[in-house]
mmJSON file of the N, C-alpha and C atoms, coordinates in Angstrom:
{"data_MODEL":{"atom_site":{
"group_PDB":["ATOM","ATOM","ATOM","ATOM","ATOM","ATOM","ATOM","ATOM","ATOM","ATOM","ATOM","ATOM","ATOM","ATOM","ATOM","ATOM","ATOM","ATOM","ATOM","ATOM","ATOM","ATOM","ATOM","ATOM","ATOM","ATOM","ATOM","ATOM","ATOM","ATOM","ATOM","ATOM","ATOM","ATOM","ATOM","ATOM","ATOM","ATOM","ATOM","ATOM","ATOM","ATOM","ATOM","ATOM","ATOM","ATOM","ATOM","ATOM","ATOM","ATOM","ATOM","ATOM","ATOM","ATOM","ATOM","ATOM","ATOM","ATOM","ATOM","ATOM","ATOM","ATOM","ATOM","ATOM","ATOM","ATOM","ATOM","ATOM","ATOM","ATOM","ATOM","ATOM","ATOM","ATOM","ATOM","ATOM","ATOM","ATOM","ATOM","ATOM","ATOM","ATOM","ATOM","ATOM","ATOM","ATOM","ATOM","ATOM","ATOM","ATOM","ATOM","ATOM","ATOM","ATOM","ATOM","ATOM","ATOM","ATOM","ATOM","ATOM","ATOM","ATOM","ATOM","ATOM","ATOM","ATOM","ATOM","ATOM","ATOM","ATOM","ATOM","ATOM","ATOM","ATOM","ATOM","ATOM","ATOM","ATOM","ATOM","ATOM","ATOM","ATOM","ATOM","ATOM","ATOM","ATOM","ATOM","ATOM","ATOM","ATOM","ATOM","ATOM","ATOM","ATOM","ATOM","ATOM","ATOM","ATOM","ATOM","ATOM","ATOM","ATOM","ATOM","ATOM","ATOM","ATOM","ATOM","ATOM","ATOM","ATOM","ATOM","ATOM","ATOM","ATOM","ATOM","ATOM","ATOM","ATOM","ATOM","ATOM","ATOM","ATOM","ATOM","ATOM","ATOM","ATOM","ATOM","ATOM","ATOM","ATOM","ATOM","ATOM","ATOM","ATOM","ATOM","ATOM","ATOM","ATOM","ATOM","ATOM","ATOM","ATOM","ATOM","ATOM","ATOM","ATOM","ATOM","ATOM","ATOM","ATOM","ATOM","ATOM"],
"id":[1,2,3,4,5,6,7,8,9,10,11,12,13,14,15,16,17,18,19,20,21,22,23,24,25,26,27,28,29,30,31,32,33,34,35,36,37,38,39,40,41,42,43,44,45,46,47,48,49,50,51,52,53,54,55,56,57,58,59,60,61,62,63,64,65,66,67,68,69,70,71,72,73,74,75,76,77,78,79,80,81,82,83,84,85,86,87,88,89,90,91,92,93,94,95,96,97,98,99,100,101,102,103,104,105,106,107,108,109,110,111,112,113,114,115,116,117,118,119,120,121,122,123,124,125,126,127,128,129,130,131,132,133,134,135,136,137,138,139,140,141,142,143,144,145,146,147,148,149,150,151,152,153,154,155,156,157,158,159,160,161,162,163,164,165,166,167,168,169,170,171,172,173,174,175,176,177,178,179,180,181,182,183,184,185,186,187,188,189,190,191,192],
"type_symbol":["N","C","C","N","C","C","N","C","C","N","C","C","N","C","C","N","C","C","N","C","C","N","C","C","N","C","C","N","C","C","N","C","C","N","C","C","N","C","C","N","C","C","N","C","C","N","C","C","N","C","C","N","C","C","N","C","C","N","C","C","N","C","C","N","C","C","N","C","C","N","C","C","N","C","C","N","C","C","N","C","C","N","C","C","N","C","C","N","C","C","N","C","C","N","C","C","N","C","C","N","C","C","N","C","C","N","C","C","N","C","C","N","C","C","N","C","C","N","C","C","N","C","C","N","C","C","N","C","C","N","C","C","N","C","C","N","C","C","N","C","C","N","C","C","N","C","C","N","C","C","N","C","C","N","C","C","N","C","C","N","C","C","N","C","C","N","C","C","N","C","C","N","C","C","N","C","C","N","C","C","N","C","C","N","C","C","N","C","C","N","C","C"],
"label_atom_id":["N","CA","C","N","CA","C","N","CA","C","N","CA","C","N","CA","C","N","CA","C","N","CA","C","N","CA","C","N","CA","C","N","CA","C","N","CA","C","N","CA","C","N","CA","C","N","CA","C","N","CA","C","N","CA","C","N","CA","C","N","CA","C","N","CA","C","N","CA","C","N","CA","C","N","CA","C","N","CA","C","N","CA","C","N","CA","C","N","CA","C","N","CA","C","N","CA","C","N","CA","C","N","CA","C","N","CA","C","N","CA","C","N","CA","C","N","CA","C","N","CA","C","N","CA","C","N","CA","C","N","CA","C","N","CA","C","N","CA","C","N","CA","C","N","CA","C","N","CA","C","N","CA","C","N","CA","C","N","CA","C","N","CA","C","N","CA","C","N","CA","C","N","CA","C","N","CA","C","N","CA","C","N","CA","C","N","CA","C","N","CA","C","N","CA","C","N","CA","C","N","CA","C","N","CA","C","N","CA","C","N","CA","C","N","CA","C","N","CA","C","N","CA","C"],
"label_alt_id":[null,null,null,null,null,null,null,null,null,null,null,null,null,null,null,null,null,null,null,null,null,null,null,null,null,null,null,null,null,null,null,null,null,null,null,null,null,null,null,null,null,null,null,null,null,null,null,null,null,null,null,null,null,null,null,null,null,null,null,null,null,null,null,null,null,null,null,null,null,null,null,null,null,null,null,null,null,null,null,null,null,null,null,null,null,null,null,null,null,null,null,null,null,null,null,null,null,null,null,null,null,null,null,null,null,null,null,null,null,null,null,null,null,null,null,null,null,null,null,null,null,null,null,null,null,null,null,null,null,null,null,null,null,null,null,null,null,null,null,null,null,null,null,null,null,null,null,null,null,null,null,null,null,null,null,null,null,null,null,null,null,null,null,null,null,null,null,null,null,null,null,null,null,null,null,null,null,null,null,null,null,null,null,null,null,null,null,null,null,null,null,null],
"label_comp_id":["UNK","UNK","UNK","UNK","UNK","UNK","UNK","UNK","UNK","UNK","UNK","UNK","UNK","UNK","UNK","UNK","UNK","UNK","UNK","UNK","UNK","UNK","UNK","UNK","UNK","UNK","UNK","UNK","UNK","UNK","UNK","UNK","UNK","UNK","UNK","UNK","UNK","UNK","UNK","UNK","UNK","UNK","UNK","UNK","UNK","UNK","UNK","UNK","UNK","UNK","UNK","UNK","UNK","UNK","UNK","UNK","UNK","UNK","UNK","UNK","UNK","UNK","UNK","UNK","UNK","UNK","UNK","UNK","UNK","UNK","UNK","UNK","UNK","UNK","UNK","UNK","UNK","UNK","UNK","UNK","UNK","UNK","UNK","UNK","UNK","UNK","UNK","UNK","UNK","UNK","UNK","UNK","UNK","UNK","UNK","UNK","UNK","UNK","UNK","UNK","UNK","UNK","UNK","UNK","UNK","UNK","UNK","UNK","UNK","UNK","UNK","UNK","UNK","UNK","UNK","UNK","UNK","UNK","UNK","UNK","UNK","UNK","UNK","UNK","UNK","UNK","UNK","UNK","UNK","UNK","UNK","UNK","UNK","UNK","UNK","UNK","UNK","UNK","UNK","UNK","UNK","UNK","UNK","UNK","UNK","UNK","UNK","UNK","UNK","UNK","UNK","UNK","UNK","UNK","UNK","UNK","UNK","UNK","UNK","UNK","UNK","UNK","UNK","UNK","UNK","UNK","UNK","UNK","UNK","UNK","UNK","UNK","UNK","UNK","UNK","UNK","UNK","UNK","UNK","UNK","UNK","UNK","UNK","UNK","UNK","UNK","UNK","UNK","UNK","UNK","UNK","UNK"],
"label_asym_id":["A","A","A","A","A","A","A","A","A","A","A","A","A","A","A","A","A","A","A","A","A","A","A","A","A","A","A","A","A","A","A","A","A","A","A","A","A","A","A","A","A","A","A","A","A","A","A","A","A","A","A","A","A","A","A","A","A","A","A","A","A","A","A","A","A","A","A","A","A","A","A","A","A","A","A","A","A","A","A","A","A","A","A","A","A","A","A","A","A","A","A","A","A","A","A","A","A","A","A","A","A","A","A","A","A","A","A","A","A","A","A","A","A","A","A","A","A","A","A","A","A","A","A","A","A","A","A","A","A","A","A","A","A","A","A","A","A","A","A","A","A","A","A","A","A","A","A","A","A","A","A","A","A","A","A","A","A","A","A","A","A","A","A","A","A","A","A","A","A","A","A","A","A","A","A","A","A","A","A","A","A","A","A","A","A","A","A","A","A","A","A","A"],
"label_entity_id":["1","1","1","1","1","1","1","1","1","1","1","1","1","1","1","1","1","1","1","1","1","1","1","1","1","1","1","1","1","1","1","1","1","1","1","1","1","1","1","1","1","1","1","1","1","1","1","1","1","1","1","1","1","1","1","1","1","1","1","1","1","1","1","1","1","1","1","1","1","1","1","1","1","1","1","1","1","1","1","1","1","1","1","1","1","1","1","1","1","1","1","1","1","1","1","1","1","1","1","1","1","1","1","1","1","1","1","1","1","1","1","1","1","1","1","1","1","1","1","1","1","1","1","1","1","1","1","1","1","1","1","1","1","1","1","1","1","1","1","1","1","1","1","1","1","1","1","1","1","1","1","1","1","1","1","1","1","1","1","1","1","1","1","1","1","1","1","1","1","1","1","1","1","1","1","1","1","1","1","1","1","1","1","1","1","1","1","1","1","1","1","1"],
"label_seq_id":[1,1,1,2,2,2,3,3,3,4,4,4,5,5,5,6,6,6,7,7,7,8,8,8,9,9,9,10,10,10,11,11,11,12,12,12,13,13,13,14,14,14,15,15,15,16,16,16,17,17,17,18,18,18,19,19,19,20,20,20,21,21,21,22,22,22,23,23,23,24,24,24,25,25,25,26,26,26,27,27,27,28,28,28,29,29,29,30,30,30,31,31,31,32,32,32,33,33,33,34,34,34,35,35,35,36,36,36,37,37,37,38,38,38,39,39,39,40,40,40,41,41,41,42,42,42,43,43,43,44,44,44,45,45,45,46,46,46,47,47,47,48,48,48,49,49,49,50,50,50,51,51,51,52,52,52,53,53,53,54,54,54,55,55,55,56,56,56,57,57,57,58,58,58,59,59,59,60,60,60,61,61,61,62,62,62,63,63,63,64,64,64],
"pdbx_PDB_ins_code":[null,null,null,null,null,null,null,null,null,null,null,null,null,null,null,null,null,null,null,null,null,null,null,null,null,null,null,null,null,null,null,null,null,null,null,null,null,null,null,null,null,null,null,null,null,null,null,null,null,null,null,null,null,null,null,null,null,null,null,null,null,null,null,null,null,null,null,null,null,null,null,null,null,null,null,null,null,null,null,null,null,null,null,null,null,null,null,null,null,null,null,null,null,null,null,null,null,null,null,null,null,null,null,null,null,null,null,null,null,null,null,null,null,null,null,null,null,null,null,null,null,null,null,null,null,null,null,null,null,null,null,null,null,null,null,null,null,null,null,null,null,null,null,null,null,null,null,null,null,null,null,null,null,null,null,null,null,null,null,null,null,null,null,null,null,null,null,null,null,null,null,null,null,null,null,null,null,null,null,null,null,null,null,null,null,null,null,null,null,null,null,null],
"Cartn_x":[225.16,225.415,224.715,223.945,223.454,224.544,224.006,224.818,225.719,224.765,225.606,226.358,226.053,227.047,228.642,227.928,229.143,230.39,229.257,230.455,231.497,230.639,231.032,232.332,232.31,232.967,234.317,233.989,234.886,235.688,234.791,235.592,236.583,236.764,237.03,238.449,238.115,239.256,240.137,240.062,240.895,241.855,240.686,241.443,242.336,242.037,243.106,244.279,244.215,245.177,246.353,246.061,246.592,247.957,247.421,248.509,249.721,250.62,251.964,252.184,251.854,252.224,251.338,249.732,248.823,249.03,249.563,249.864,251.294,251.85,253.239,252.638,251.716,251.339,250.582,249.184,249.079,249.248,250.642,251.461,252.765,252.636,253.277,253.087,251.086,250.241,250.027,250.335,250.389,249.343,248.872,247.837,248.137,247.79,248.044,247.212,247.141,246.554,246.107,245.193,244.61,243.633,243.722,242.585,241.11,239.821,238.976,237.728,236.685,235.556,234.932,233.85,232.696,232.255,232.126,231.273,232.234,233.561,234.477,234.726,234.688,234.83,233.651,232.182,231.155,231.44,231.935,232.04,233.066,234.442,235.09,234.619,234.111,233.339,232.323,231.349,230.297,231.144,232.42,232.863,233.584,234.148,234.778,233.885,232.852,231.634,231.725,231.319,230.655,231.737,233.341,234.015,234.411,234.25,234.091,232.715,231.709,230.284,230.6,231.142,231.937,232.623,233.298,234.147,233.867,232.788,232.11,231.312,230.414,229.657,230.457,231.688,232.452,232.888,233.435,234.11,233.136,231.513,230.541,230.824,231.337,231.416,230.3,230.108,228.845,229.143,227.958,228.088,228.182,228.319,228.108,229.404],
"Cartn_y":[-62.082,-60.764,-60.675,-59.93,-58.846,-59.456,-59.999,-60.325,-58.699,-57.856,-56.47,-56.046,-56.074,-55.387,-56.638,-58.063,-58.88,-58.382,-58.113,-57.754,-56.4,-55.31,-54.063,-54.168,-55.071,-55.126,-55.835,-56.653,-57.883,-56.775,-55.977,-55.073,-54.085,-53.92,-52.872,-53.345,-54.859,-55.33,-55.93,-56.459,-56.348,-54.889,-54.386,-52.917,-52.047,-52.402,-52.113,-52.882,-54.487,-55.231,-55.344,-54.922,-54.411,-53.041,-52.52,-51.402,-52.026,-51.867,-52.73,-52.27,-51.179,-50.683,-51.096,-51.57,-51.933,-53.066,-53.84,-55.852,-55.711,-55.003,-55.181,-54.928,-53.846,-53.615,-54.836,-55.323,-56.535,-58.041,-58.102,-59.404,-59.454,-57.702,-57.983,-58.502,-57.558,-58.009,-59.821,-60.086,-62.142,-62.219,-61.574,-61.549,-62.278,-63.069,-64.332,-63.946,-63.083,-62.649,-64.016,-63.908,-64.765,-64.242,-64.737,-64.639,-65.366,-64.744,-65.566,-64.521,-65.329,-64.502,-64.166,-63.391,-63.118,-64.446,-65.186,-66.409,-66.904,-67.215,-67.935,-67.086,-65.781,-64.625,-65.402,-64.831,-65.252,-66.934,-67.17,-69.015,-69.102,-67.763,-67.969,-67.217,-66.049,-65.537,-66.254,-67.252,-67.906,-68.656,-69.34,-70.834,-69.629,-68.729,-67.897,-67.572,-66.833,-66.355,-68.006,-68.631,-70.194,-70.432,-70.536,-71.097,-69.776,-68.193,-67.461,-67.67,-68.197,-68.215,-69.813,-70.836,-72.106,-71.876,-70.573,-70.364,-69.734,-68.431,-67.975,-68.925,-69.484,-70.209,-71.79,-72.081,-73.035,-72.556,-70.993,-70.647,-69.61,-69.574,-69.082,-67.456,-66.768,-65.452,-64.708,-63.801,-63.05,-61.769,-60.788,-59.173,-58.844,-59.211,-58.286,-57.332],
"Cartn_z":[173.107,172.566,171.215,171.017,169.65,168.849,167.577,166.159,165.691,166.079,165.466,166.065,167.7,168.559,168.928,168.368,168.288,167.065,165.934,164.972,164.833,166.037,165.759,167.005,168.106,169.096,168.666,167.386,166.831,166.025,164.947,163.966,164.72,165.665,166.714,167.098,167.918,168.702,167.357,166.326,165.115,164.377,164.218,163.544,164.591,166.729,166.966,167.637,167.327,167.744,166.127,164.777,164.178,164.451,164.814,165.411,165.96,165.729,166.096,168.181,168.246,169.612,170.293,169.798,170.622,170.634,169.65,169.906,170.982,170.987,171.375,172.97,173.199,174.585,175.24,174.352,174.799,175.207,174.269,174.39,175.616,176.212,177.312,178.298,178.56,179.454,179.292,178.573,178.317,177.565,176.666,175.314,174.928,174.553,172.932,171.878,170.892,169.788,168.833,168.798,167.433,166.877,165.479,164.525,164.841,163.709,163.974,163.58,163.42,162.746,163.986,163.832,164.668,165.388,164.781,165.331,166.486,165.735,166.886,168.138,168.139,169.12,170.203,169.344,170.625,171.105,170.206,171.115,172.189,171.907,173.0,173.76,174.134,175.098,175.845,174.997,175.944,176.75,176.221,177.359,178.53,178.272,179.305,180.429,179.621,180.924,181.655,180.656,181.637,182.767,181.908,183.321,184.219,184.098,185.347,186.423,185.281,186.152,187.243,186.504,187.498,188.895,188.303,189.359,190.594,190.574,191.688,192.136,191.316,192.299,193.243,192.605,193.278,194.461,194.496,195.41,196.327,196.014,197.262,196.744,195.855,195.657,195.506,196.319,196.372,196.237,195.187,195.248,196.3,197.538,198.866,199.263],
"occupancy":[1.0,1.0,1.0,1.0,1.0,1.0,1.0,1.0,1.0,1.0,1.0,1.0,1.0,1.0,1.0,1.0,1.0,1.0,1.0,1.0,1.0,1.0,1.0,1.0,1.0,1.0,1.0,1.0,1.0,1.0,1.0,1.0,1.0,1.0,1.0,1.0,1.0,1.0,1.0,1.0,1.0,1.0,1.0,1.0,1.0,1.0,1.0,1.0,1.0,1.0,1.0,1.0,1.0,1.0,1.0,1.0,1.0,1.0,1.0,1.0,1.0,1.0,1.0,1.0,1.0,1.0,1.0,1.0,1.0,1.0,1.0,1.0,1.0,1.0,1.0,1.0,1.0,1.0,1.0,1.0,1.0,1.0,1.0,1.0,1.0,1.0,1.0,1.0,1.0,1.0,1.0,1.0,1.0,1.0,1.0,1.0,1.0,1.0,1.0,1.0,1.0,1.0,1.0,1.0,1.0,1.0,1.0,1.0,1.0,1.0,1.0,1.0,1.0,1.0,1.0,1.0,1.0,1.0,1.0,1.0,1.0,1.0,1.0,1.0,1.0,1.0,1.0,1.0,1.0,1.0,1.0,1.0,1.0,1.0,1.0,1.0,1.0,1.0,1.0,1.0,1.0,1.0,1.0,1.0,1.0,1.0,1.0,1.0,1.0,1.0,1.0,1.0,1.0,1.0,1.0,1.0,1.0,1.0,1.0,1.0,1.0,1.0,1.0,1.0,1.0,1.0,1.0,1.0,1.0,1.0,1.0,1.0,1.0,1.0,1.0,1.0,1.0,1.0,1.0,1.0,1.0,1.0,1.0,1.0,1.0,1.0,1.0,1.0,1.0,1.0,1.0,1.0],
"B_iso_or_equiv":[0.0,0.0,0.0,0.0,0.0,0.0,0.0,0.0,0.0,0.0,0.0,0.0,0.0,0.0,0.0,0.0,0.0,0.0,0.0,0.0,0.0,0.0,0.0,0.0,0.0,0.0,0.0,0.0,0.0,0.0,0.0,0.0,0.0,0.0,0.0,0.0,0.0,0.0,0.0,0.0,0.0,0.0,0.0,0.0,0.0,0.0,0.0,0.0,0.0,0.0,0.0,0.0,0.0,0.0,0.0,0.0,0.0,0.0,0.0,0.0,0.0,0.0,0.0,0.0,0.0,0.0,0.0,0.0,0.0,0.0,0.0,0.0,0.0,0.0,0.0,0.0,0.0,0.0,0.0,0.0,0.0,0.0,0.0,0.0,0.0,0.0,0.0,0.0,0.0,0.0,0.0,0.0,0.0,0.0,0.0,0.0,0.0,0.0,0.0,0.0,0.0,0.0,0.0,0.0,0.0,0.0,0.0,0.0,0.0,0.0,0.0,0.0,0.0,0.0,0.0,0.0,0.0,0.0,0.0,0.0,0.0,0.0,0.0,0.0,0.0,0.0,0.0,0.0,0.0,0.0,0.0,0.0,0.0,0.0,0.0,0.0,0.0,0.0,0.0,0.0,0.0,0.0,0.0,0.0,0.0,0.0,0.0,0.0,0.0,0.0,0.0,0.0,0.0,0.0,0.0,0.0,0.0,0.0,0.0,0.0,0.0,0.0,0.0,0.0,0.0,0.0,0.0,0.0,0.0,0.0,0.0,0.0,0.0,0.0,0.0,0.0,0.0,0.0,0.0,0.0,0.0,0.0,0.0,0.0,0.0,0.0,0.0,0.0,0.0,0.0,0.0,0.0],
"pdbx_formal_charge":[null,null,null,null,null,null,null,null,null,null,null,null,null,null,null,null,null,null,null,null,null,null,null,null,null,null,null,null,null,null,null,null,null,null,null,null,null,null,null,null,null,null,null,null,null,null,null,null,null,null,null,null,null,null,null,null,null,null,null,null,null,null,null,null,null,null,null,null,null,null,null,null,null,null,null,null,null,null,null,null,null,null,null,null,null,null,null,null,null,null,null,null,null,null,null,null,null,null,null,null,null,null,null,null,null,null,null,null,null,null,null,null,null,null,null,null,null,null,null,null,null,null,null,null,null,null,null,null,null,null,null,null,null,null,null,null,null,null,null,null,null,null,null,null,null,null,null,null,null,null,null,null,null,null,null,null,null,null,null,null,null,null,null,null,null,null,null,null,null,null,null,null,null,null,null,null,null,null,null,null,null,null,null,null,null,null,null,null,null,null,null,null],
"auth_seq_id":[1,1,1,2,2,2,3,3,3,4,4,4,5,5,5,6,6,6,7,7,7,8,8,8,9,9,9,10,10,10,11,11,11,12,12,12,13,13,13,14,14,14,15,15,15,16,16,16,17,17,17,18,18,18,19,19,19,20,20,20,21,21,21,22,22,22,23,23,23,24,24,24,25,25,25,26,26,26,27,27,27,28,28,28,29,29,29,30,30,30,31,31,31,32,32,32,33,33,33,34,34,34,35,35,35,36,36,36,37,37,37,38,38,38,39,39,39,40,40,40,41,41,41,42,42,42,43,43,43,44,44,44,45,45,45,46,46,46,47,47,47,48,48,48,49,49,49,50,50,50,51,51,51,52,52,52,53,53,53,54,54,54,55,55,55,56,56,56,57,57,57,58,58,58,59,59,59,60,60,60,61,61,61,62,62,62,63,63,63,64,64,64],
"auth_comp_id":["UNK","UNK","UNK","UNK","UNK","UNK","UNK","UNK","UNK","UNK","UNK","UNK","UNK","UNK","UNK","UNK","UNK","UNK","UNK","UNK","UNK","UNK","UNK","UNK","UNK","UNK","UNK","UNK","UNK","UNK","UNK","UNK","UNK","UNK","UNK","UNK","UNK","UNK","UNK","UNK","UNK","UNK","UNK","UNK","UNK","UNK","UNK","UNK","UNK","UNK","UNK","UNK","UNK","UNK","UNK","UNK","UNK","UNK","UNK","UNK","UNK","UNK","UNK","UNK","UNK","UNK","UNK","UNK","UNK","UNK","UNK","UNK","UNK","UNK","UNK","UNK","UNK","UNK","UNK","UNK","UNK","UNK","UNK","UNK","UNK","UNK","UNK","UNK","UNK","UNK","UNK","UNK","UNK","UNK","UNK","UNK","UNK","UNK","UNK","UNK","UNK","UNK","UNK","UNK","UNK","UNK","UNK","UNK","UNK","UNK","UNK","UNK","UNK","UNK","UNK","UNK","UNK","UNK","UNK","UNK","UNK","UNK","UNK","UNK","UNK","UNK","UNK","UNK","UNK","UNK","UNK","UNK","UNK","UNK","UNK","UNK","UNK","UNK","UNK","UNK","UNK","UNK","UNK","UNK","UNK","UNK","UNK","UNK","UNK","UNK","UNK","UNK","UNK","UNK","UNK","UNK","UNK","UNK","UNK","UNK","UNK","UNK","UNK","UNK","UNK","UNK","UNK","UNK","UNK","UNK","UNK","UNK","UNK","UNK","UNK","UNK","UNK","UNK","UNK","UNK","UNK","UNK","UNK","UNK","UNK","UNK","UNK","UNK","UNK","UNK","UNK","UNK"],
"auth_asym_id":["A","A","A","A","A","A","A","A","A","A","A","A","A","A","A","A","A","A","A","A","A","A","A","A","A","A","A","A","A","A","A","A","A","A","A","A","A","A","A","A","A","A","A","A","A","A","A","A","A","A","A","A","A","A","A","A","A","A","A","A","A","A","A","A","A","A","A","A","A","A","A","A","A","A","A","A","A","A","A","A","A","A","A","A","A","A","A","A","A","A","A","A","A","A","A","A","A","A","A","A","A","A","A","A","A","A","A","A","A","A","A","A","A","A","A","A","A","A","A","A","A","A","A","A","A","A","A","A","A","A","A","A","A","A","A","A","A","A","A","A","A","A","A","A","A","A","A","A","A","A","A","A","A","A","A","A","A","A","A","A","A","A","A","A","A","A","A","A","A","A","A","A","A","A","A","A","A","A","A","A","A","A","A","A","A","A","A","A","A","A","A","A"],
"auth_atom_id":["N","CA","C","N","CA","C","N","CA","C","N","CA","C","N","CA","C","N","CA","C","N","CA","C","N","CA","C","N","CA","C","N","CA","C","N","CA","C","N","CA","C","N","CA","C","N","CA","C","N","CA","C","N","CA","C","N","CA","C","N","CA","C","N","CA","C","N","CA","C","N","CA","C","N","CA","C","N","CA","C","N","CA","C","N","CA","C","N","CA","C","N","CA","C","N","CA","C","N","CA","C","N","CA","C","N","CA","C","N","CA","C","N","CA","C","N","CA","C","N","CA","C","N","CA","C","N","CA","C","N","CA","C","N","CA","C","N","CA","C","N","CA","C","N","CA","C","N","CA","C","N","CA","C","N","CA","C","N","CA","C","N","CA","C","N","CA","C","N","CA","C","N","CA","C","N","CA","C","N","CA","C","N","CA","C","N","CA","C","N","CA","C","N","CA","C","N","CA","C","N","CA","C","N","CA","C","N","CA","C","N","CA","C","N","CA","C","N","CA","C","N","CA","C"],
"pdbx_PDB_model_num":[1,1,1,1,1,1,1,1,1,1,1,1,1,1,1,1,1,1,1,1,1,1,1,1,1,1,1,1,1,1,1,1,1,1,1,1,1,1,1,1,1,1,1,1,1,1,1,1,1,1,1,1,1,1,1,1,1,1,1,1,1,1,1,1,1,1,1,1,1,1,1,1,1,1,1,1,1,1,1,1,1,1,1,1,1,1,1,1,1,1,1,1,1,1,1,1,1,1,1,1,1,1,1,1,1,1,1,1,1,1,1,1,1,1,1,1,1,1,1,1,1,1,1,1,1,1,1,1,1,1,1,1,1,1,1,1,1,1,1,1,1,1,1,1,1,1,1,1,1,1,1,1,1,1,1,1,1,1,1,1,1,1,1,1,1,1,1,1,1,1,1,1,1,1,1,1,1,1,1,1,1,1,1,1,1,1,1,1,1,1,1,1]
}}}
């Protein structure tokens, strides 16, 4: 991801997991809120993609 569009996506999901009704909505869905800069965001996003990209190709998943 774009350094800018990482930080504008990062500034975004902060200013609205702030909102008490929007943390309260996502910690129902089983959110675990944490902190963290830009950088740590894209580091947890790359290992995520990696272990969804593990997982289709383990289990033969195809666009069809």
């Amino acid at each position: 991801m774009a350094p800018a569009l990482l930080a504008w996506v990062h500034a975004g999901i902060v200013a609205s997991s702030l909102q008490m009704e929007t943390m309260a909505r996502l910690q129902d869905l089983g959110f675990q809120m944490a902190g963290g800069t830009p950088a740590e965001f894209a580091a947890f996003q790359r290992g995520e993609i990696n272990l969804c990209r593990q997982v289709v190709r383990t289990a033969g998943i195809t666009a069809d």
